[in-house]
C-alpha positions in Angstrom: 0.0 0.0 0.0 1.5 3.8 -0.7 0.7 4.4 3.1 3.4 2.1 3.8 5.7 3.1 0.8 8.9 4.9 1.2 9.5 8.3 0.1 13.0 9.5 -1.2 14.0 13.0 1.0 16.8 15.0 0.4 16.0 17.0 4.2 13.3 18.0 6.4 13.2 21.0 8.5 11.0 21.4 11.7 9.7 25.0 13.2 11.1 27.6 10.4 8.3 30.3 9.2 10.7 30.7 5.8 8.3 28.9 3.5 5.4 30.0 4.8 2.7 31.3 7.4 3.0 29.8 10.5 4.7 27.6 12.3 5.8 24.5 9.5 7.7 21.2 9.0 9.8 21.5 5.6 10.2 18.4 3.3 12.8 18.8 0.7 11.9 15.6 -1.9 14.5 14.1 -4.0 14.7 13.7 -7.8 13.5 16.8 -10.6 12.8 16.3 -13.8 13.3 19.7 -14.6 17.0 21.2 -15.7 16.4 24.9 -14.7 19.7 27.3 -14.9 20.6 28.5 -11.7 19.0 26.6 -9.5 20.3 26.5 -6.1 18.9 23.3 -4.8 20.9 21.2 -7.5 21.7 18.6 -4.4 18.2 17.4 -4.4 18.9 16.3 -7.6 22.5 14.7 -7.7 22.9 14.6 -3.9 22.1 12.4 -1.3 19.0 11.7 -0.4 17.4 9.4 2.3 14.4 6.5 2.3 11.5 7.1 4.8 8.4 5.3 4.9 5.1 7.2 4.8 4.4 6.6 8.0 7.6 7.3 10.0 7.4 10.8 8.5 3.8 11.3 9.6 4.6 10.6 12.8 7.7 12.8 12.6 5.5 15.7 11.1 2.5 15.1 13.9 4.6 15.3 16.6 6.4 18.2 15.5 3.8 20.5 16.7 4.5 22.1 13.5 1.1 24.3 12.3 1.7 23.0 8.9 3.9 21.2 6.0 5.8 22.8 2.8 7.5 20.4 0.3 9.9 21.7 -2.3 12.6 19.8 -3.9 13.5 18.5 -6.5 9.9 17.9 -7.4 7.2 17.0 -5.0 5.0 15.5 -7.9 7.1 13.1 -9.3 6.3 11.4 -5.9 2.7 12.6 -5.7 1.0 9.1 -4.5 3.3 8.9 -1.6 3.3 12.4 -0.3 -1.1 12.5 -1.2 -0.9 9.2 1.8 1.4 11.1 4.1 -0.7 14.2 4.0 -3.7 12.1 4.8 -2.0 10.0 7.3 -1.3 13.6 8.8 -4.4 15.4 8.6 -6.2 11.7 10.1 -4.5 13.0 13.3 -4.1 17.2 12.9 -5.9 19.4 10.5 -2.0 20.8 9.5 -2.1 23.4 5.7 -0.1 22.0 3.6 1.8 24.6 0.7 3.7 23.1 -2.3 6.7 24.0 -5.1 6.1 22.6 -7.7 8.3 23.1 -11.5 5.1 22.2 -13.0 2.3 24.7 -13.7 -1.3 24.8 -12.1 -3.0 23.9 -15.8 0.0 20.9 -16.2 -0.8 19.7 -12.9 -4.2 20.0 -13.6 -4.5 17.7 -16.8 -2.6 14.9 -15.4 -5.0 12.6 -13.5 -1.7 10.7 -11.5 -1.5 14.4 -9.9 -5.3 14.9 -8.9 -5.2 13.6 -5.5 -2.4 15.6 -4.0 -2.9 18.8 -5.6 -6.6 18.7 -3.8 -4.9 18.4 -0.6 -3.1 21.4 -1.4 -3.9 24.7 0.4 -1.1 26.6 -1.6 0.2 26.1 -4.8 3.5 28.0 -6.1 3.9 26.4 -9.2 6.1 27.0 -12.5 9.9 26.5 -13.8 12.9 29.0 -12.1 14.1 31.1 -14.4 17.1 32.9 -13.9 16.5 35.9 -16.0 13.6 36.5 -14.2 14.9 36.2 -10.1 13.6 39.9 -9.1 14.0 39.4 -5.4 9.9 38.9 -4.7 10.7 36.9 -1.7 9.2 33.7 -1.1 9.0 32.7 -5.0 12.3 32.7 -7.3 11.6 34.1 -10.7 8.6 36.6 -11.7 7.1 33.8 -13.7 6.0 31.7 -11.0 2.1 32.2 -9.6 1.4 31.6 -6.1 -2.2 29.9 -6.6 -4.4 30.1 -3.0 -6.3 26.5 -4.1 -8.7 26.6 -0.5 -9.6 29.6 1.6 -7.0 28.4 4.2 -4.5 30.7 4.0 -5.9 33.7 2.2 -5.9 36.3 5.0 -3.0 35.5 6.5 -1.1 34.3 3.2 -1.4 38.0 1.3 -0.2 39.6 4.3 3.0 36.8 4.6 3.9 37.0 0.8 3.4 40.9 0.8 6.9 40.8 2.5 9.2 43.7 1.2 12.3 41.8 1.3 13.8 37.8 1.1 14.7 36.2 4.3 16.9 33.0 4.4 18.6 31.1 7.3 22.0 29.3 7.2 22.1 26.7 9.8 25.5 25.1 11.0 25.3 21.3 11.7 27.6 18.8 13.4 28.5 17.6 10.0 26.8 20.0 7.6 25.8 23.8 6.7 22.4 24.2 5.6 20.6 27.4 3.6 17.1 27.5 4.4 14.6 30.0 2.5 14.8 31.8 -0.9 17.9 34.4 0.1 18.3 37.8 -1.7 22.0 38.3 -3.6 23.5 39.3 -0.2 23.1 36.3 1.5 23.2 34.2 -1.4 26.9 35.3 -2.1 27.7 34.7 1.7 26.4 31.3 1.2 28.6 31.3 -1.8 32.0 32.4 0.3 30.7 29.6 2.9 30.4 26.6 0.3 33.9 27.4 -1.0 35.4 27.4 2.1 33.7 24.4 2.9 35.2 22.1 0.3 32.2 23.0 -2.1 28.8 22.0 0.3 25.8 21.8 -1.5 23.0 21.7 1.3 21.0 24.4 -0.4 17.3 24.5 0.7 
């Protein structure tokens, strides 16, 4: 049964507000099938990733306290069965929102029927391909072309007032054994995440 399948995760973050109202538990997924120039989380591609069943990361999520889940990648639809069961393995326990980067766009997603079941858990949408040319620093989203899409009331009053944010934020977190960047960062940050990774032999744990 997919309830008892195994996802492929590149990282999860507990209690960060970077990706989205609230209080929420971050799940980077592995794999991408897009190629987009410039993209900083290249590691959930050709890094390492990990195996978790469905239901081990439910249980992580529920007793995160966390008010609610973002997964970004790679690309959270190439695994859409598996993450559809753990939101519903979730939300059989706590009503948490659930927001969602996606490469794909709304109308792709839309008229692919293997995609139906988690895109109608999905509370937020922010959907479409990165594209360098277009980064202009709107923070939250990484290039101009991609739509944040409010799919359920859930976060409408609160959401405009989260995404009307006048600048990026981003977090680098130092592990025992890694260095982690958390968030879309503006170019500031980004280049000291830059000086970091080259000092650091070249780490590429870029969330």
């Amino acid at each position: 049964m997919i309830e008892n399948g195994l996802l492929k995760i590149s990282h999860t973050e507990s209690h960060t507000n970077l990706l989205g109202p609230g209080d929420r538990f971050v799940i980077w997924v592995h794999g991408c099938c897009f190629h987009c120039e410039g993209c900083l989380a290249v590691n959930t591609r050709f890094g390492a990733y990990e195996e978790v069943s469905v239901s081990y990361l439910a249980s992580e999520i529920i007793q995160s306290g966390c008010d609610g889940i973002t997964v970004s990648g790679g690309e959270p639809f190439l695994q859409a069965q598996a993450l559809a069961a753990l939101v519903k393995k979730v939300k059989g326990v706590r009503d948490m929102g659930v927001i969602i980067y996606s490469g794909f766009t709304l109308k792709e997603l839309r008229d692919r029927e293997e995609f139906a079941g988690l895109l109608s858990l999905t509370d937020i949408l922010i959907d479409g391909r990165y594209i360098q040319e277009l980064d202009d620093g709107r923070p939250y989203i990484g290039s101009s072309n991609q739509i944040l899409h409010y799919l359920t009331d859930r976060y409408k009053a609160v959401g405009r007032e989260y995404y009307a944010a006048s600048k990026r934020r981003a977090e680098i977190k130092f592990n025992a054994d890694s260095v982690t960047l958390i968030g879309v960062p503006s170019a500031n940050v980004l280049q000291i995440w830059k000086e970091i990774k080259s000092k650091n032999g070249g780490c590429d744990d870029d969330f």
